[in-house]
N, C-alpha and C positions, 0 to 999 in steps of 0.2 A: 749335527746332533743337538736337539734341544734338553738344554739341563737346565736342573734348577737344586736351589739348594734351600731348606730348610733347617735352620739353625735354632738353638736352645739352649737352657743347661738342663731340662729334660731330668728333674729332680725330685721325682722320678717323672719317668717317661707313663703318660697317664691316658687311658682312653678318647681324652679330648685329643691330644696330639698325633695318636694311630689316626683319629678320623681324619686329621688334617692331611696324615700320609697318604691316606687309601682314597682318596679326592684331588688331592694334587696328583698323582701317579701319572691317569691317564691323560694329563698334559705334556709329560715329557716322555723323553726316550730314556733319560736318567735319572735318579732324584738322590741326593746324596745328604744324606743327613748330617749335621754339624752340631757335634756336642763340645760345650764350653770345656775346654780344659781349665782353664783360669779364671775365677774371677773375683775382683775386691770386694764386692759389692756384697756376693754371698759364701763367706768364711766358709758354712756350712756343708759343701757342697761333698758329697761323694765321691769317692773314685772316679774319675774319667773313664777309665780301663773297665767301670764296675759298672758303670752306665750303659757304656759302647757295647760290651757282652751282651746284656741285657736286650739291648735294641738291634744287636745284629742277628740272635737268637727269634728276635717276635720275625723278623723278615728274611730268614736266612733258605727260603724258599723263594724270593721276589730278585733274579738277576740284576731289575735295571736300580736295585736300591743298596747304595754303599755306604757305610758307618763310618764315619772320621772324628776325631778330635779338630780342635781348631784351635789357636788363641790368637787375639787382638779381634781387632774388626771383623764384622759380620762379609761386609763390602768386601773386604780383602782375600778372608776365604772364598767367596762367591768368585773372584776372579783367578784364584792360583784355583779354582777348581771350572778353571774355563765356561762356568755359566753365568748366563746373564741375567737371570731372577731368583730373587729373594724370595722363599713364599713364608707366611707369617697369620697366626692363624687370628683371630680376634673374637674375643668375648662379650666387649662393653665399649660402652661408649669412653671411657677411660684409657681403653687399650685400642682403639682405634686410633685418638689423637697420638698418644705414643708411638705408634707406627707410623701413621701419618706423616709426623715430622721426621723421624729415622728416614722412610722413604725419600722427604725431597732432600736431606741431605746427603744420602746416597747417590741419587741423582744428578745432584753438582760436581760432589767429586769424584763420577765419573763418569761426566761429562754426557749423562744418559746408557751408556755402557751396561748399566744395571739395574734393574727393574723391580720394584716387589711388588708382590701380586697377595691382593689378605684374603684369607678364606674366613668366614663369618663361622664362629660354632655352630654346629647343630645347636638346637636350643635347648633340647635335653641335657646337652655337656655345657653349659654357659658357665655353670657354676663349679664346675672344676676346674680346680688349679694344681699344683705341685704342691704349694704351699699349704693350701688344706689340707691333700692327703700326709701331706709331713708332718701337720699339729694334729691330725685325727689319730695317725700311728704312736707320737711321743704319747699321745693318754690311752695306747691300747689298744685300740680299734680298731679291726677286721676292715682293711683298706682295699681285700681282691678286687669287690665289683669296681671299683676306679681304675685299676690298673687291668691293661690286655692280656 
């Protein structure tokens, strides 16, 4: 069975990332989505529990896609969830190099075992982030069309 796994904190879960989902799909036989449970980086983060709902809800019609939590490494999930690609979506040339290096250090340690594969945004969603629909929401703002 080919799996793959698609990881985030998904903060929210925003129309660029369904695109990512509905384009990676028909490469695997699985695709298991990983939402951060933990992170330092961003204090801010919502619910796990409040996320996973959310995301198991937009695809709770699509069998070969499972909602999980995760915590630590991306790499790590990717292997207790027996697949062997990472997919990751990218916006910019910013978020490419970023990836870029996550990739080959994923690669080293494990030994090739684990693969990511980037899906480039539509260019329509280039400009969506989490982040933006989070500071457009704190002033207000009618955030539906970004979210699925």
């Amino acid at each position: 069975m080919k799996k793959g796994v698609f990881v985030g904190s998904f903060n929210p879960f925003t129309i660029g990332h369904d695109s990512i989902v509905r384009r990676a799909l028909p490469l695997f036989d699985k695709l298991v989505i990983g939402v951060v449970g933990d992170n330092v980086q961003k204090p801010s983060l919502s619910p796990a529990e409040d996320r996973i709902g959310t995301i198991r809800q937009l695809y709770a019609a699509e069998p070969r896609i499972e909602v999980k939590p995760y915590y630590g490494l991306a790499v790590d999930f990717a292997r207790e969830q027996q697949a062997h690609y990472i997919i990751k979506g990218v916006r910019s040339v910013k978020d490419f190099e970023y990836e870029r290096e996550q990739a080959d250090i994923n690669r080293q340690i494990t030994n090739g075992e684990v693969e990511t594969l980037l899906l480039f945004a539509e260019p329509h969603l280039s400009s969506i982030s989490s982040s933006m629909v989070r500071e457009l929401q704190h002033f207000g703002l009618d955030v539906s069309q970004f979210l699925p």
